[in-house]
FITI-293768 format. One record per residue (C-alpha): residue number from 1; residue in three letters; x, y, z. Coordinates in steps of 0.25 Angstrom, whole numbers. Each point is the difference from the previous one (the first is absolute). Layout:
<rs>
R     n   res    east   north      up
R   NUM   ALA       X       Y       Z
...
</rs>
This chain:
<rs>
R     n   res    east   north      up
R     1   UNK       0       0       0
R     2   UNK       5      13      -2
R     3   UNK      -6      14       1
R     4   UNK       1      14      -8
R     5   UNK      -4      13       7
R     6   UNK       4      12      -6
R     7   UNK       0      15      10
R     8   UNK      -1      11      -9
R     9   UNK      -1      16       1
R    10   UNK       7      13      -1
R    11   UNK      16       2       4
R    12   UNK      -1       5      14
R    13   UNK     -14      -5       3
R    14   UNK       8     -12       9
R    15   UNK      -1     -11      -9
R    16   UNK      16      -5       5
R    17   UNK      -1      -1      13
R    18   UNK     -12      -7      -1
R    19   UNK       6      -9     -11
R    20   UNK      13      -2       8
R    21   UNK      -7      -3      13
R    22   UNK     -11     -11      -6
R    23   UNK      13      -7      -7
R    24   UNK       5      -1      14
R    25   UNK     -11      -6       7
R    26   UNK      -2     -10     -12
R    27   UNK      14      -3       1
R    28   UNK       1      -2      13
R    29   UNK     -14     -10       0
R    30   UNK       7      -8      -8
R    31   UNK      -5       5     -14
R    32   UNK      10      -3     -12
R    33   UNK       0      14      -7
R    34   UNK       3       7     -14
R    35   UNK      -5      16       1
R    36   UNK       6       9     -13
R    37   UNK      -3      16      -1
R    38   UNK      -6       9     -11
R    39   UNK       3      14       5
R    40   UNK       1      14      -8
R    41   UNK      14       8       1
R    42   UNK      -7      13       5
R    43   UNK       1       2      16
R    44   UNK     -15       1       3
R    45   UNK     -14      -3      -9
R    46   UNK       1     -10     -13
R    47   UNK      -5     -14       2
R    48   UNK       9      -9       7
R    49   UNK      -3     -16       5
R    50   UNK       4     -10       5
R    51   UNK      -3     -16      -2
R    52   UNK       2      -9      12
R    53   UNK      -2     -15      -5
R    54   UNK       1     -10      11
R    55   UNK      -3     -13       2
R    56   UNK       4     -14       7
R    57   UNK       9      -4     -11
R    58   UNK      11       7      -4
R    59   UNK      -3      12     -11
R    60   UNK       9       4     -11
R    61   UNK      -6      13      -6
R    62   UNK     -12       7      -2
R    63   UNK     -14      -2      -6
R    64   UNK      -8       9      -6
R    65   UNK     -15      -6       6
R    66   UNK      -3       5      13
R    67   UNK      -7      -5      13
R    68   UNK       0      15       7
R    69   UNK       2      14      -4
R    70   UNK       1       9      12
R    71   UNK      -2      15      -6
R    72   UNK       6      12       7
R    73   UNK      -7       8     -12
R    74   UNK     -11      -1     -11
R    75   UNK      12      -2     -11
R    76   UNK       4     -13       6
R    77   UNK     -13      -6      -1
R    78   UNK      -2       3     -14
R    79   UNK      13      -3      -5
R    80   UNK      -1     -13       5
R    81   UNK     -13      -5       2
R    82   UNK       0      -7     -14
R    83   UNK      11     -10       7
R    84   UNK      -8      -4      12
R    85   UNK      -4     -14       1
R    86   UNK     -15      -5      -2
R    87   UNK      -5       2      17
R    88   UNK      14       8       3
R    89   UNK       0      12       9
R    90   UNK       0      13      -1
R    91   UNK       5       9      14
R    92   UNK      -3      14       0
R    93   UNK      -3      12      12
R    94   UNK     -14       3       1
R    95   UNK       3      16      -6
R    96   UNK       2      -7     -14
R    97   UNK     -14      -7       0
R    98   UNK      -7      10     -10
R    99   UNK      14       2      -9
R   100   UNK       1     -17      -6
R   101   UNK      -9      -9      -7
R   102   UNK       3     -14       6
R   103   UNK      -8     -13      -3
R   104   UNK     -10      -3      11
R   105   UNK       6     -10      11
R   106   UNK      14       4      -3
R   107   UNK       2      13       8
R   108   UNK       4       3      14
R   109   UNK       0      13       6
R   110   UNK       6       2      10
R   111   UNK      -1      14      13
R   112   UNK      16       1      -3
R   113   UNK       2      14       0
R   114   UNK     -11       3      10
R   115   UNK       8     -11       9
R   116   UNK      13       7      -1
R   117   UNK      -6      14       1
R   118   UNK      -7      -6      15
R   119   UNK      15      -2       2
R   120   UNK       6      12      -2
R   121   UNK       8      -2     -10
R   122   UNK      -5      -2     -15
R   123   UNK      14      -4      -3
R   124   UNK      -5     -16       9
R   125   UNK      -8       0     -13
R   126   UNK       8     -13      -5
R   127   UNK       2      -7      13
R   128   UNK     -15      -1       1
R   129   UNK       0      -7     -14
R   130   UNK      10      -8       5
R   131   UNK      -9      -4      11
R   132   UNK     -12      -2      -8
R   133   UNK       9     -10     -10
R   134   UNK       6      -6      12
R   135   UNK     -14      -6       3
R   136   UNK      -5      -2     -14
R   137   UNK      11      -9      -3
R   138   UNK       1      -6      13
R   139   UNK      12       3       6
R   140   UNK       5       0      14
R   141   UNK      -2      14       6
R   142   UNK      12      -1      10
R   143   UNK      11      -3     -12
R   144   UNK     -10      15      -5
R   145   UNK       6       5      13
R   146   UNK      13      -4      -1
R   147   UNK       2       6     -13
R   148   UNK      -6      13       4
R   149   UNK       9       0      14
R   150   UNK      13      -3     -10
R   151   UNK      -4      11     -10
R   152   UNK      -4      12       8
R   153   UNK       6       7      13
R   154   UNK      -7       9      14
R   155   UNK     -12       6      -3
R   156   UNK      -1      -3     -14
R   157   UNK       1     -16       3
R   158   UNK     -11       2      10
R   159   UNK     -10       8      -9
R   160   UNK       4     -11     -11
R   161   UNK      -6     -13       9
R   162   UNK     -12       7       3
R   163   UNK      -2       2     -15
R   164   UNK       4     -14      -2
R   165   UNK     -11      -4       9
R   166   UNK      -9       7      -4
R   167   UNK       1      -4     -15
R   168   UNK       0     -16       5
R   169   UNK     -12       4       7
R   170   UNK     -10       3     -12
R   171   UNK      -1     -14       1
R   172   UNK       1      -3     -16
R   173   UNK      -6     -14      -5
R   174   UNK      13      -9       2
R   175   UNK       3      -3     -16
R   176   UNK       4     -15       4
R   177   UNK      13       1      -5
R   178   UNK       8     -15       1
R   179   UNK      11      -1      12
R   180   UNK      14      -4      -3
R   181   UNK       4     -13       4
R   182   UNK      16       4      -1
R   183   UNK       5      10      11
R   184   UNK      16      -1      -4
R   185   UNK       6      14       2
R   186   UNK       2       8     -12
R   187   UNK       3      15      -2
R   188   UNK      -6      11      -8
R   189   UNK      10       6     -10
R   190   UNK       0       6     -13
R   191   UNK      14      -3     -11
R   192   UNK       7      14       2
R   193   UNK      -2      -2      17
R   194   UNK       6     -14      -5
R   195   UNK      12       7      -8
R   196   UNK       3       8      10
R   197   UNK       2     -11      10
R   198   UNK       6      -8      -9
R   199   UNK      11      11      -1
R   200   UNK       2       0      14
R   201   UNK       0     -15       2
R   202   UNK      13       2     -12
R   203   UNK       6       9       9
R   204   UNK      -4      12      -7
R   205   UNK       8      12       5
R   206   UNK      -4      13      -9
R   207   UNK     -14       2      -5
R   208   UNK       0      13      -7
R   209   UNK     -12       4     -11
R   210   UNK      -8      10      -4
R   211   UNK     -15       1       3
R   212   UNK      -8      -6     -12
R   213   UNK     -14      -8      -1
R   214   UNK      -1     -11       2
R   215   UNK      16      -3       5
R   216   UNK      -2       9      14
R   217   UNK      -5     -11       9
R   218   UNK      12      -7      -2
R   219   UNK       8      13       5
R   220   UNK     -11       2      10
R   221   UNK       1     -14       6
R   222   UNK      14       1       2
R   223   UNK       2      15       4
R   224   UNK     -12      -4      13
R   225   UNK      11     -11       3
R   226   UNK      14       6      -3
R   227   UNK       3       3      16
R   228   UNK      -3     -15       1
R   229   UNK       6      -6      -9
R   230   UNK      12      10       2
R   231   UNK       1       3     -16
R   232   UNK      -3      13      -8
R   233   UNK      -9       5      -7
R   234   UNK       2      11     -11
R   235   UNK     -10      10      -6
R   236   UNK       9       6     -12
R   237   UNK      -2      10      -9
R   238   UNK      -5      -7     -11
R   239   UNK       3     -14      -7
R   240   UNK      13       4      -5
R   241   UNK       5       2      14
R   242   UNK      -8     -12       6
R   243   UNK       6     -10      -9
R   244   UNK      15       7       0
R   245   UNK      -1      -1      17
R   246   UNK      -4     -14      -2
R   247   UNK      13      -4     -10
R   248   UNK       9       9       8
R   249   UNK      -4      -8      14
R   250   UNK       1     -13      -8
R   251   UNK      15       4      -5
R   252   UNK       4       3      14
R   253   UNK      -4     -14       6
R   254   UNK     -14       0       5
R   255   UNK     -14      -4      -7
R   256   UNK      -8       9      -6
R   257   UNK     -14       2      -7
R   258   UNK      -6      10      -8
R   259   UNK     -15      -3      -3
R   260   UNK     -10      10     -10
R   261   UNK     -10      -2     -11
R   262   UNK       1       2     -15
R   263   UNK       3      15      -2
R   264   UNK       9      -1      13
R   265   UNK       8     -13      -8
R   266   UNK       0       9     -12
R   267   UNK       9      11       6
R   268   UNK       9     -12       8
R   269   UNK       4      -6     -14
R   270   UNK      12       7       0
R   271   UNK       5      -5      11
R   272   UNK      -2     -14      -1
R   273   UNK      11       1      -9
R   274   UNK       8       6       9
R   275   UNK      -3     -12       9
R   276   UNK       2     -11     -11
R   277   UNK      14       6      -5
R   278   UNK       5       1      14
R   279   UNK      -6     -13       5
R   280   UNK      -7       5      13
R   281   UNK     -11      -9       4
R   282   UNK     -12       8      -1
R   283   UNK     -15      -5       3
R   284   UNK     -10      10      -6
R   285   UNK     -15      -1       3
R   286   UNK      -9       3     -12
R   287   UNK     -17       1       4
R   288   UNK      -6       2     -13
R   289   UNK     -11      11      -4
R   290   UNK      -7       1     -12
R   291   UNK       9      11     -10
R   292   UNK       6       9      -8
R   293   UNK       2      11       9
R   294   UNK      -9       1      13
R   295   UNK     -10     -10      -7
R   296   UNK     -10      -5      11
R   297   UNK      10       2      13
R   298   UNK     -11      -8       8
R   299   UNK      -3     -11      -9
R   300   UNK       6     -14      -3
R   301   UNK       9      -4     -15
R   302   UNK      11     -10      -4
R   303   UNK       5       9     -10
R   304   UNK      14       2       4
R   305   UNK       7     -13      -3
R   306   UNK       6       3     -14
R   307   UNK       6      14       5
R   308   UNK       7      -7      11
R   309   UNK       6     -11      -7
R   310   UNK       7      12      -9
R   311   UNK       0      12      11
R   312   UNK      14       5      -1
R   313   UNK       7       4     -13
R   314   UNK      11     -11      -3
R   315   UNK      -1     -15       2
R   316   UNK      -1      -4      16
R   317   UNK      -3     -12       7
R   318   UNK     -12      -1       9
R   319   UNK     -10      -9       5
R   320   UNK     -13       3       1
R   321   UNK     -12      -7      10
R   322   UNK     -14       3       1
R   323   UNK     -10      -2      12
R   324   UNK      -8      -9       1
R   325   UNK      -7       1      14
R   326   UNK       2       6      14
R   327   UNK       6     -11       5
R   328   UNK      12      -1     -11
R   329   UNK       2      15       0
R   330   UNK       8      -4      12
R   331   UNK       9     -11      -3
R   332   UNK       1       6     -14
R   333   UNK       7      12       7
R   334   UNK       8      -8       8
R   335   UNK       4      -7     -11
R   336   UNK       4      10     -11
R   337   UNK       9       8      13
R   338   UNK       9     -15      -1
R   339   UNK      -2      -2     -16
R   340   UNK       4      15      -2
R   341   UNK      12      -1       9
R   342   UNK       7     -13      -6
R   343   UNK      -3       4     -13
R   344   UNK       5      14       3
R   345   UNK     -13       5     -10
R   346   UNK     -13       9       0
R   347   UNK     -12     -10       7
R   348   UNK     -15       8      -5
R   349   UNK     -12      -3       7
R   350   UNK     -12       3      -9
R   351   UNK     -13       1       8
R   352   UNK     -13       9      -3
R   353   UNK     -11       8       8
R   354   UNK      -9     -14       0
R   355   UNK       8      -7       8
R   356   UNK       8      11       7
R   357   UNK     -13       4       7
R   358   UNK      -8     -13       0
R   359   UNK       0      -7      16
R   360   UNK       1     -15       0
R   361   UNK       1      -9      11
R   362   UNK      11      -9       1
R   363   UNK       8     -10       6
R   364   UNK      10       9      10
R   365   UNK      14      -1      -5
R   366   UNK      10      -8       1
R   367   UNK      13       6       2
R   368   UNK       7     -13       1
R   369   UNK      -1       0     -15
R   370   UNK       7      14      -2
R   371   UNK      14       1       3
R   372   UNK      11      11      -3
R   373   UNK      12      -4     -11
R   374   UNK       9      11       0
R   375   UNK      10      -1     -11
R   376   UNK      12       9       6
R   377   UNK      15      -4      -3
R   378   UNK      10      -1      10
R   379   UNK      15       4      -1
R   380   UNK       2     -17       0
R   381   UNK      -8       1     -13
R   382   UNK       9       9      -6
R   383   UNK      13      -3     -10
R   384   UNK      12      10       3
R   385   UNK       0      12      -6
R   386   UNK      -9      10      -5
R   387   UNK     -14      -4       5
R   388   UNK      -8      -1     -14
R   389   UNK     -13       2       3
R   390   UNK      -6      -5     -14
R   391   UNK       9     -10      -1
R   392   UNK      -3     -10     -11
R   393   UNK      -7     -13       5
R   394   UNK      -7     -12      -7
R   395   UNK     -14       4       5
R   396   UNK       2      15      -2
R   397   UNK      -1       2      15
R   398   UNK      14       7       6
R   399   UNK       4       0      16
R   400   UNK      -7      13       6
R   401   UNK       5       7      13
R   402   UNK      -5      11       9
R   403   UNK       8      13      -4
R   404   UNK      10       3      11
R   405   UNK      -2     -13       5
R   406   UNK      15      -6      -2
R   407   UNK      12       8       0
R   408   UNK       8       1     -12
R   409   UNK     -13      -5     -10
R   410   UNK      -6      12      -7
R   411   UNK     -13      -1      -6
R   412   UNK       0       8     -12
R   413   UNK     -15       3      -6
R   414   UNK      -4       9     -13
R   415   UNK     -14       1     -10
R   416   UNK      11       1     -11
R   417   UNK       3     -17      -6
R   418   UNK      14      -4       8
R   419   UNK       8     -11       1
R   420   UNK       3     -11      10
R   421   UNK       5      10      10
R   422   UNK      -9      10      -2
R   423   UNK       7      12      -8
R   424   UNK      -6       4     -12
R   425   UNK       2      -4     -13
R   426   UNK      -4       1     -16
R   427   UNK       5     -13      -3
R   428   UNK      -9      -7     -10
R   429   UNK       7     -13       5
R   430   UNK      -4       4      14
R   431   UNK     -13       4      -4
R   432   UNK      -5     -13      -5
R   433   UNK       7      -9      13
R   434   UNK      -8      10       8
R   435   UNK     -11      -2      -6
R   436   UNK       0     -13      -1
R   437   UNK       3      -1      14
R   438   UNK     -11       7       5
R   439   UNK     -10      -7     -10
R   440   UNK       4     -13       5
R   441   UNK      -8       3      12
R   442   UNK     -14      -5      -7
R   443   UNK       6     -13      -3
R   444   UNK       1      -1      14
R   445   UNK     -13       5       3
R   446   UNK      -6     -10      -9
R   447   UNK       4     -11      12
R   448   UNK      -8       9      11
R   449   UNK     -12       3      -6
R   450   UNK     -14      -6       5
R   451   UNK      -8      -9     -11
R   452   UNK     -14       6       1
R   453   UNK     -11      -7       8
R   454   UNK     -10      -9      -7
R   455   UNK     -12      -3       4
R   456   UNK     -13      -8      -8
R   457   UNK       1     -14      -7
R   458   UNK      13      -6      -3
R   459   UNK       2       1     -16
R   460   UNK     -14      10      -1
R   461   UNK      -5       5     -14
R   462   UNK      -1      12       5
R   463   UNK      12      11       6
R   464   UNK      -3      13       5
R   465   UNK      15       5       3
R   466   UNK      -1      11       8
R   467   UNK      10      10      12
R   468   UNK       1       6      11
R   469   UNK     -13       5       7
R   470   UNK      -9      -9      -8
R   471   UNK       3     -11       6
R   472   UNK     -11      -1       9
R   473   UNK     -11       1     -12
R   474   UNK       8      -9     -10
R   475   UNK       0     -11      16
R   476   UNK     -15       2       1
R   477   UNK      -5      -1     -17
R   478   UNK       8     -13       1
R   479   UNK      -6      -5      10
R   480   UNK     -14       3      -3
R   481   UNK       2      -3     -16
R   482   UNK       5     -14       5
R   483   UNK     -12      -2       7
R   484   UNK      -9       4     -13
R   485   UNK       9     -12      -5
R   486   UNK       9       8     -11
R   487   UNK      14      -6       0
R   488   UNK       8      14       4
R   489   UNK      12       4       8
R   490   UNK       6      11       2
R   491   UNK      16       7       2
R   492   UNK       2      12       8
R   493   UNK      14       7       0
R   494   UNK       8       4      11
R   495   UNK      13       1      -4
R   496   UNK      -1       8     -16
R   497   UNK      15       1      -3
R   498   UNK       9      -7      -4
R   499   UNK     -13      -9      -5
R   500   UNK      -1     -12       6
R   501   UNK      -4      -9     -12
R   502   UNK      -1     -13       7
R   503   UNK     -15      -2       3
R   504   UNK      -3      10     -10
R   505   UNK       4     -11     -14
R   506   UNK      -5     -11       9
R   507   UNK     -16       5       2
R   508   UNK       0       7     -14
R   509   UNK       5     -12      -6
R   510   UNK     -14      -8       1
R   511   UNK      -9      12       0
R   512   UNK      -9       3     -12
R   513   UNK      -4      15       7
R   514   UNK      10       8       6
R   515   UNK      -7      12       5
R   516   UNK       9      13       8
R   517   UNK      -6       7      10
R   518   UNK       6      14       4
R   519   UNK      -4      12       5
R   520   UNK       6       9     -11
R   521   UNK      -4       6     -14
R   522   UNK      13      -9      -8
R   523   UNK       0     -14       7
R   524   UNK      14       4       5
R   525   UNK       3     -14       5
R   526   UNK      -5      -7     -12
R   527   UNK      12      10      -8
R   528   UNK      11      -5      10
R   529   UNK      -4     -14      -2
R   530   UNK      -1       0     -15
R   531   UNK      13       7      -1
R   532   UNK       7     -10      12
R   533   UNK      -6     -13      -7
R   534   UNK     -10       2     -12
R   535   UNK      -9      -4       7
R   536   UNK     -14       6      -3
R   537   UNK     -16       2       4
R   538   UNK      -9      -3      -6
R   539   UNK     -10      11       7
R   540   UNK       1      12      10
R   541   UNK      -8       6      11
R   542   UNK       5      12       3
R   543   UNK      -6      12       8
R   544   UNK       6      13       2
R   545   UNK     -12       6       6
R   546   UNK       8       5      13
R   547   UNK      -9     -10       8
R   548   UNK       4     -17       2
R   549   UNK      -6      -9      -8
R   550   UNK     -11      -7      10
R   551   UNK      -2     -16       1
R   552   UNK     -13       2      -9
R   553   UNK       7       8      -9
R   554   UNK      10     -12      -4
R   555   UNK      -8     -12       0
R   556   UNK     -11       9      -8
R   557   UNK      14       4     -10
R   558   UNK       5     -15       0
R   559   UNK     -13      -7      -4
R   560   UNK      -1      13     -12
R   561   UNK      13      -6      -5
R   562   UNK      -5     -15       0
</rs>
């Protein structure tokens, strides 16, 4: 079972804290949970919701069919009223009675303004909806309380439980939700709070950034817990200076991050090269944004992933990775601090505005599984002499000490092409070892890379191939196709580049449709993958609308196709 409520209204009308405080209370009550935003980027007005789906299974995205719409305005319920469910619910104050149509049986008003007003304070407004849900959906009142006594402080905490209890007390119908069986802990997280402890957990030294929608929760997450965690946190000037911060704390010995979205990335492209000719480690966090320019800075898009397999004028090596889910976002991080150290080369995060705001509930986790592999050479490394910092190896990868670190070994670092030692040079002999040498990194790479996750029949006749944040829809089409008795399956990438090809030649081998799944205009992964093996689709659903592609959106789009 699995339900989908959706709280809609005006920015500034309340509509997060009570959002933020009902995913608590279903977390905490055992409630598996997948909740994604649709917000305007103006500060106040503009229609902005919310989708909580929850369930006693776990949930893997959203759905556009609805159980519940809780209006905080006329707007909500007639924007959405088409998607509620055939004996679904709509929750509204008893001011909006005259403003909305709603088919008889389905409305409930609610004295919610009047409560909060008997209060005091007409600001309680969304603490007395909690109240009211909290008993509609059957929920225990004392984890309500809990939640309110962990939120708010003093008078206001005091305030807030009375209008908690008086919400609970308009004694709503129960709406005979089923109780979950499974009470294991999990937490509530969405991917960029999971990249930013991810970092930490790599031993992440220097976040610097500049402010940019919707990459700040990753600056804000680790800026609330650098005197913690005893790292710093750096607001620069602009990307320029964020990424250039980042490279020059990488250079000196510690790890470092940058993190932005698209037109952030675009002005860091220079640098990258910097990083790649020096070979500092370098872990950059892209969270996609529909584009060119400021596009939708609020909205969702996987329309980056060609610019950043290029960005940087030159040939550089890099690897790029996608997430996937909240829960990888963390040992993704993690990892791509250790790959990006050993191989001395720029790691990119790709993640978008979906998943960077979407809560999930998952399994706490496991540290045991992360561990720090620094890569520092020690004067025992060394052959006499000058210390050659870009010494020619077999794998490309030369021994890399902390500047100042051993007497007598001088670290010599430049933008211009160099030789083993570091000086500049305009050999063309030198040129091409260099290059070589550097290049030699993706072969190297090729051995790290993740093969994407399958899931669906062994051998299916149908393959949706898909990355990144679409996992959870491509999870649950499968699954729902499979039942409906179609042979499907379906690959969803992690790791992009170097490609892994493995699984990839395998499943198309054998299938008669091969069907890409992207949120973008071009099919950017289906391009890399025609140009990395020849393989191609034979279809493509694509959206680029600014908005992700809901469960009954793909299996609608896939049974189109067949």
């Amino acid at each position: 079972m699995d339900y989908n409520l959706l709280i809609g209204g005006s920015a500034g009308q309340g509509i997060d804290t009570l959002v933020t405080l009902l995913e608590k209370v279903l977390q905490r009550s055992s409630y598996y949970l997948f909740s994604n935003k649709d917000y305007m980027s103006r500060v106040r007005g503009g229609h902005n919701f919310s989708q909580i789906r929850f369930g006693t299974k776990t949930v893997h995205g959203h759905k556009n069919a609805l159980d519940v719409i809780v209006a905080f305005d006329e707007k909500t319920v007639t924007e959405h009223l088409p998607r509620l469910k055939k004996g679904g619910k709509v929750v509204l104050d008893h001011s909006l009675k005259e403003d909305v149509k709603i088919p008889e049986g389905q409305s409930i008003y609610l004295p919610l303004k009047e409560g909060a007003k008997d209060l005091g304070n007409p600001k309680v407004f969304s603490v007395v909806l909690l109240g009211a849900l909290i008993n509609a959906l059957d929920l225990d009142l004392k984890i309500g309380k809990k939640v309110i006594e962990n939120t708010f402080e003093d008078k206001i905490l005091e305030v807030n439980h009375k209008a908690l209890i008086k919400g609970f007390e308009m004694d709503l119908e129960s709406w005979n939700l089923e109780k979950p069986e499974n009470t294991d802990q999990r937490i509530k997280i969405n991917s960029n709070q999971g990249i930013a402890l991810g970092a930490l957990a790599a031993g992440v030294t220097l976040y610097s950034a500049y402010p940019m929608t919707p990459s700040t929760s990753i600056m804000d997450f680790l800026a609330a817990n650098q005197k913690k965690a005893k790292i710093v946190v750096e607001q620069a000037e602009d990307e320029i200076a964020a990424i250039n911060l980042a490279i020059g704390a990488s250079y000196a010995g510690i790890r470092a991050m940058t993190g932005t979205s698209g037109g952030g990335f675009s002005l860091m492209t220079e640098a990258l090269g910097l990083a790649a000719i020096t070979e500092t480690p370098l872990v950059v966090a892209n969270v996609q944004r529909p584009g060119p320019a400021t596009g939708f800075p609020t909205r969702t898009e996987q329309s980056d992933l060609s610019f950043i397999l290029t960005a940087s004028h030159g040939e550089i090596p890099r690897m790029v990775t996608s997430i996937r889910t909240g829960e990888e976002a963390f040992y993704k991080t993690a990892n791509a601090f250790n790959l990006s150290e050993k191989y001395q080369t720029l790691v990119i995060l790709l993640n978008d505005q979906y998943l960077a705001d979407a809560n999930q509930t998952i399994k706490p986790y496991d540290f045991s599984k992360v561990s720090i592999e620094r890569h520092i050479a020690e004067e025992k490394d060394l052959p006499e002499g000058d210390y050659q910092r870009y010494r020619f190896t077999e794998e490309g990868i030369s021994p890399r000490i902390i500047p100042g670190k051993i007497p007598g070994k001088t670290l010599l670092a430049d933008s211009d092409e160099h030789n083993e030692n570091g000086n500049i040079t305009e050999s063309a002999e030198m040129r091409i070892k260099m290059m070589d040498k550097r290049m030699k990194k993706l072969k190297a790479l090729e051995k790290e890379v993740e093969e994407p996750w399958f899931m669906g029949t062994d051998n299916p006749e149908i393959l949706l191939v898909g990355w990144g944040s679409t996992y959870g829809t491509l999870r649950e089409t499968v699954e729902i196709l499979q039942e409906e008795g179609h042979s499907i399956g379906a690959l969803s990438f992690g790791d992009v580049y170097p490609l892994p090809k493995k699984t990839l030649e395998e499943k198309t081998k054998g299938a008669k449709k091969v069907i890409n799944v992207e949120q973008n205009y071009t099919g950017q992964l289906a391009k890399l993958i025609r140009q990395e093996t020849g393989i191609t689709f034979d279809h493509s659903i694509l959206k680029y609308d600014g908005r992700q592609i809901a469960l009954e959106e793909l299996i609608e789009s896939v049974k189109e196709v067949l």
